[in-house]
N, C-alpha and C positions, 0 to 999 in steps of 0.2 A: 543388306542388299539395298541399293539405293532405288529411289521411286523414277518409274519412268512415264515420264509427259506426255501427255497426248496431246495433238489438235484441239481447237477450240470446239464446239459441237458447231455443224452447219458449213466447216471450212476444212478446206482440204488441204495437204502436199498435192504437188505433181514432178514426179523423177523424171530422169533426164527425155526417159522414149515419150512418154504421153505430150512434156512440155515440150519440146519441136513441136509436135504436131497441134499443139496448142496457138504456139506462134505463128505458125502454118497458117491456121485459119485467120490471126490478127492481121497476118501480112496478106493475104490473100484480099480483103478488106481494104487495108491503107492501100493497096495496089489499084483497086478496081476507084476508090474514093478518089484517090489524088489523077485517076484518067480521068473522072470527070470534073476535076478542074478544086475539086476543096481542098483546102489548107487546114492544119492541124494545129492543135489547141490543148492547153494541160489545165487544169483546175485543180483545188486543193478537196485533200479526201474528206477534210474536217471543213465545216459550213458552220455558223449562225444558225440555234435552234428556229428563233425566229422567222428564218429565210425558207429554213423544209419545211416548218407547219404553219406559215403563211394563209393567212384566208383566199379562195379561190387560187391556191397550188395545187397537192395531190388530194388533197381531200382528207375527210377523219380518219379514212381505216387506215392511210399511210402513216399516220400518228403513231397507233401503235406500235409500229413495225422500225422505230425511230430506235438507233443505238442513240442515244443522249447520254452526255456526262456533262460536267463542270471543272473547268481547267482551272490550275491554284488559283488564277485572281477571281475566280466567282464567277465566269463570263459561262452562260448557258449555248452549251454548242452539240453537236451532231454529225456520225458521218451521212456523208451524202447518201440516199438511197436512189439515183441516176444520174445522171448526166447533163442530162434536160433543164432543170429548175437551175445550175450553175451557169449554164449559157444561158438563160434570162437573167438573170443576175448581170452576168456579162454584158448585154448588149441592152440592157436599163441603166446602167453606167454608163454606157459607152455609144451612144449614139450614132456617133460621128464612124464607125464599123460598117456602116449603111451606104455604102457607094456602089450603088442603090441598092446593092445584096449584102450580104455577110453569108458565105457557105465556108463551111465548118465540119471537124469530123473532129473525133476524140474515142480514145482505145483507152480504158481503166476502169478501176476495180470500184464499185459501188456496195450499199453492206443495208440488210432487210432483215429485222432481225422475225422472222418467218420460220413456223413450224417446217423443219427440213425433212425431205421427203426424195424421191424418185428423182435427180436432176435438178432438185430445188436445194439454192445453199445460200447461207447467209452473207456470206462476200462469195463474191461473183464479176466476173469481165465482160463489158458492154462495150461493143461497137457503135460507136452515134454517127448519124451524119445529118446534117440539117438543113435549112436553106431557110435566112429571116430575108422577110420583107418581098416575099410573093405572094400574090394570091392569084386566084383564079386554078386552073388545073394541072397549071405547066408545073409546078410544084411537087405534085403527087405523080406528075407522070415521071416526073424523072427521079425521085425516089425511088417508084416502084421499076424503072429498068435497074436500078443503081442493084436492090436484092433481087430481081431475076437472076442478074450477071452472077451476084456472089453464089447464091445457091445451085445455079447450072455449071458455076465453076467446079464446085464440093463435087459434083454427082451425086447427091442424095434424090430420092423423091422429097416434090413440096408441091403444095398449093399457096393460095394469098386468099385468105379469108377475110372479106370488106364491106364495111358500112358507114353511115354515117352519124354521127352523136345528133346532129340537130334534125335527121329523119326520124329516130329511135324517142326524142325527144317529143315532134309531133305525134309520134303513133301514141306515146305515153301519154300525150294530154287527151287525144281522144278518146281513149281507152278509160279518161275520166281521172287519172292520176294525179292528184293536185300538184302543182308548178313548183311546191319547196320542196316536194317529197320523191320529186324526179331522180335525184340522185341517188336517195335511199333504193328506189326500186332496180336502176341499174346495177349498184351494189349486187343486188340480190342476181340480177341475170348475169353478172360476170359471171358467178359464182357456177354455171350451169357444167360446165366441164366437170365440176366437182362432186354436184348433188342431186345432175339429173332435172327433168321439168319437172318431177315430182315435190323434187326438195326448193325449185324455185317460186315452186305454187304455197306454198307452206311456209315458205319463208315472209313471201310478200303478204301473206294473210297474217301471220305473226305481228307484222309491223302495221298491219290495217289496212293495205297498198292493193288497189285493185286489181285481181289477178288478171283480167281479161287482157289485158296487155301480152301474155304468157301466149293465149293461145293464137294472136296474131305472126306474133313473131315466131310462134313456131311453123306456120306454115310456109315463112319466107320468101316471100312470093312481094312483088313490088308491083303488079297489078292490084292484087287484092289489098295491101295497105292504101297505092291510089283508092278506091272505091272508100275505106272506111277517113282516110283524109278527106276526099270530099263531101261526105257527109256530114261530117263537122266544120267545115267550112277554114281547113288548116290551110298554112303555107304548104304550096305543092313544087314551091318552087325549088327546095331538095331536093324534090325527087328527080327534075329536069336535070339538074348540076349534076348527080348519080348516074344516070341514063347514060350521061353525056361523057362522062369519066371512063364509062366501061366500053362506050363508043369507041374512045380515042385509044383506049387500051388496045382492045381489036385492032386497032388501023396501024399501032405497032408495034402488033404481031405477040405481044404477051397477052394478050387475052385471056388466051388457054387454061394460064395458071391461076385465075381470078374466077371464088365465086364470090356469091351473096352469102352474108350472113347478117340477118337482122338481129339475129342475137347479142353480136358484138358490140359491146361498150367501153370494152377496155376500162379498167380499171381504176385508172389516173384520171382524176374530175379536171383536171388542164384541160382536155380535151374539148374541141369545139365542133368541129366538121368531123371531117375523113376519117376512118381509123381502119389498121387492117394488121393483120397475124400471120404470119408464116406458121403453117403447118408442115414439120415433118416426116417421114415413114409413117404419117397417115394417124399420128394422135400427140405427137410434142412441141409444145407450141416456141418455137426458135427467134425467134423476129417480131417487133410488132411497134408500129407508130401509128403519126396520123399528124392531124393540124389541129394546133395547139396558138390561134389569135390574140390572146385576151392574156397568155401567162406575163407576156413584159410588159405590158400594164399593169397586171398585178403588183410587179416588184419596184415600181414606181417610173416606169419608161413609158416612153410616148405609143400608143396604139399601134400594135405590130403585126402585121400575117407574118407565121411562121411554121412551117411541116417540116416533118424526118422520120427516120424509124432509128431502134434498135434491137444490135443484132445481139443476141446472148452466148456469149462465145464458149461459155462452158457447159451449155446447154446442147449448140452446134458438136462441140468435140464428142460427147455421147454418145450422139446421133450417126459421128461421120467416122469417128477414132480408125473402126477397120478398114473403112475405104481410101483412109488416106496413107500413102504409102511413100514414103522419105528414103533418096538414096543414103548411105551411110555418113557420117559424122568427118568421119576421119579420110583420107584417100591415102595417105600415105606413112607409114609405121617407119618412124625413125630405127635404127636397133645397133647400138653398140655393143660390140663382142669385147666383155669382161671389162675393168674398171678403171683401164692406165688411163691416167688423167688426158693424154694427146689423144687418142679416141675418142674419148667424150668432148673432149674441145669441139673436134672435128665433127663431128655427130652433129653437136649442138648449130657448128656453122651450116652444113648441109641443110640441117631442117629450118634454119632460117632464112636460108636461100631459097627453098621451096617455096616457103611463106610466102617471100617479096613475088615469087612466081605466081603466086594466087592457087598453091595448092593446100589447102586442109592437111597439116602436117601434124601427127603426135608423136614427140620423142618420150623414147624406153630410160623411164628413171630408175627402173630400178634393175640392178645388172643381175646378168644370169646368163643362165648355158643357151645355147642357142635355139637350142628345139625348145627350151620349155619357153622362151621370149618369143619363138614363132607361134607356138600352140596360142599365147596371150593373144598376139594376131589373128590370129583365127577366132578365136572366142567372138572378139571384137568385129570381124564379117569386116575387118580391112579389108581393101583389094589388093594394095601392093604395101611391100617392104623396102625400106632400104635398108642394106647391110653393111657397117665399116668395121673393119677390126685391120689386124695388123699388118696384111696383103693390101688391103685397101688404100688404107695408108702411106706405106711405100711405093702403090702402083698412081697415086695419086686421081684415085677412082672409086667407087662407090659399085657394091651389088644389088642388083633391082629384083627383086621377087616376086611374082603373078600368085598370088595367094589360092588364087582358082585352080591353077592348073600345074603350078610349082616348077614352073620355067624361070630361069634366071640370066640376065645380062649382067654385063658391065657395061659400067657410061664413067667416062671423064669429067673429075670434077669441075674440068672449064667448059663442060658442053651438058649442064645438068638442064638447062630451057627445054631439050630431049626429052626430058619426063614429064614437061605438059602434053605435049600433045598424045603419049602412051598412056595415060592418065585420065585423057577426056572420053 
């Protein structure tokens, strides 16, 4: 008995029904992307170790999470684990992409080599969209219509859970956190989805990390961080820029879907300002970016403002699989009666005239009786058939079959154009 293969742990198949509606969401995306005006962009899967664990890219914990190999010639490389770090890459090379923007979007698969769990898989499909060389808010504000749209498209419930890394940063220095060990502590509050304020209290005490930070941010309230920033005499001017984001938000009308979360530090140390999370049916986190200044500089480009999110596309499909609902595949079932070669010719011409008509045609390869080639039809939730067999042929005409209700016409093979519009 021979051994059968499985998937890799953390990576899936997806069969024909789940993956349309996979694509569904990708396209739904490049749809809403390319209206507001980005162009599309591919990157290689496989990167330069050196390029992912770069100092100031994602930071140490993405390290681990690095599939690293070594290709025959000895050269240390990695797949990518986003999208992100390649378009700095990109546009640290390419300066000259800056007239005076670079807006950009990119659909492909990224690889984390990550404990898999609930919606958590080790290759995975990210939706990127980005905008280099903006700053100020027009940036995030048009990010943040970009996934309103996508998510009000899906119909799922969401919110946008948002913060700022250099608010979250002051609250931490005041809180008494020493300035190298800022990152350690954020580590620790990402982690909060996971382990609760209990386990981020514990954590941070683990590493020596002053917990009082914890119970700031849990109260989440941007009055009350103002009051312990001005006590310590921090930059308040965060918190204006915040104010002023959520202002504008309101004024265009998505507001609604926007709270505060001071908890939020997202994960990825690129991060410099903004960051915010698309929350699903009210616990899966689908979406999530921010501005990210300082990464193409890191990779040796000139000092760049640069924001975006990504949307997790196989994360979204989970979330949204039953809601999305796809007419069928196919509209019209070719069907030749028995196997003389001038019927199948014929057959085969008809369904490639459909084709050039713009109808979804599948021809019947394999021959059979009639009812049992229609019951095949039916299985398949075709709508219509066409029928040729030896009448057809010499009436020089085709049978059309309503799968639904099992009415049947004849149409002339020189006026087959007839079966778009019965069709639409």
């Amino acid at each position: 008995m021979s051994e059968k293969f499985q998937t890799v742990k953390g990576m899936q198949d997806y069969m024909p029904e789940r993956m349309r509606k996979k694509q569904y969401i990708e396209d739904l995306c490049r749809g809403v992307f390319e209206r507001y005006g980005f162009a599309p962009v591919q990157t290689p899967v496989v990167e330069y170790f050196d390029l992912l664990a770069a100092k100031g890219s994602a930071g140490e914990a993405i390290k681990e999470e690095l599939y690293y190999f070594k290709d025959k010639s000895g050269r240390e490389l990695g797949l990518r684990f986003d999208l992100t770090v390649p378009l700095a890459r990109i546009v640290a090379n390419s300066p000259q992409l800056l007239n005076p923007l670079f807006r950009r979007y990119q659909i492909g698969t990224a690889y984390r080599y990550d404990k898999p769990t609930t919606s958590r898989y080790r290759e995975f499909t990210q939706a990127d969209v980005d905008i280099i060389g903006v700053r100020g808010n027009a940036g995030e504000l048009e990010i943040l219509q970009i996934t309103v749209d996508i998510f009000r498209k899906l119909g799922v419930e969401f919110y946008i859970k948002i913060n700022n890394r250099r608010l979250l940063e002051e609250i931490a220095l005041s809180c008494g956190v020493e300035k190298a060990r800022i990152n350690d502590a954020f580590r620790s509050i990402d982690k909060l989805d996971k382990i609760g304020w209990e386990g981020v209290e514990k954590e941070l005490a683990g590493k020596n990390i002053n917990a009082q930070i914890v119970g700031v941010v849990k109260k989440n309230d941007l009055d009350d961080a103002e009051k312990l920033l001005k006590k310590s005499n921090a930059d308040l001017s965060v918190l204006d820029e915040m104010r002023k984001l959520l202002e504008l938000l309101g004024k265009l009308g998505i507001g609604k879907y926007v709270k505060i979360d001071l908890s939020l530090a997202r994960g990825l140390e690129y991060y410099t300002g903004s960051v915010y999370e698309v929350i699903c049916s009210g616990k899966w986190s689908c979406a999530a970016g921010g501005r990210f200044d300082r990464l193409i500089e890191n990779y040796g480009g000139a000092p760049t403002p640069a924001v975006g999110i990504s949307f997790g596309i196989d994360r979204i499909l989970d979330v949204a699989e039953e809601k999305i609902k796809l007419p069928e595949l196919t509209e019209v079932f070719v069907i030749n009666v028995g196997d003389d070669e001038k019927i199948v010719i014929a057959a085969m011409e008809v369904a490639q005239r459909l084709r050039e008509l713009g109808i979804n045609t599948r021809m019947n390869l394999v021959a059979g009786r009639l009812g049992k080639v229609l019951a095949t039809a039916n299985k398949l939730n075709v709508p219509y058939a066409v029928i040729i067999g030896e009448d057809e042929l010499k009436n020089k005409e085709i049978t059309l079959r309503d799968m639904c209700t099992g009415k049947q016409q004849n149409i002339k093979l020189s006026e087959l154009e007839k079966i778009v519009k019965i069709v639409e």
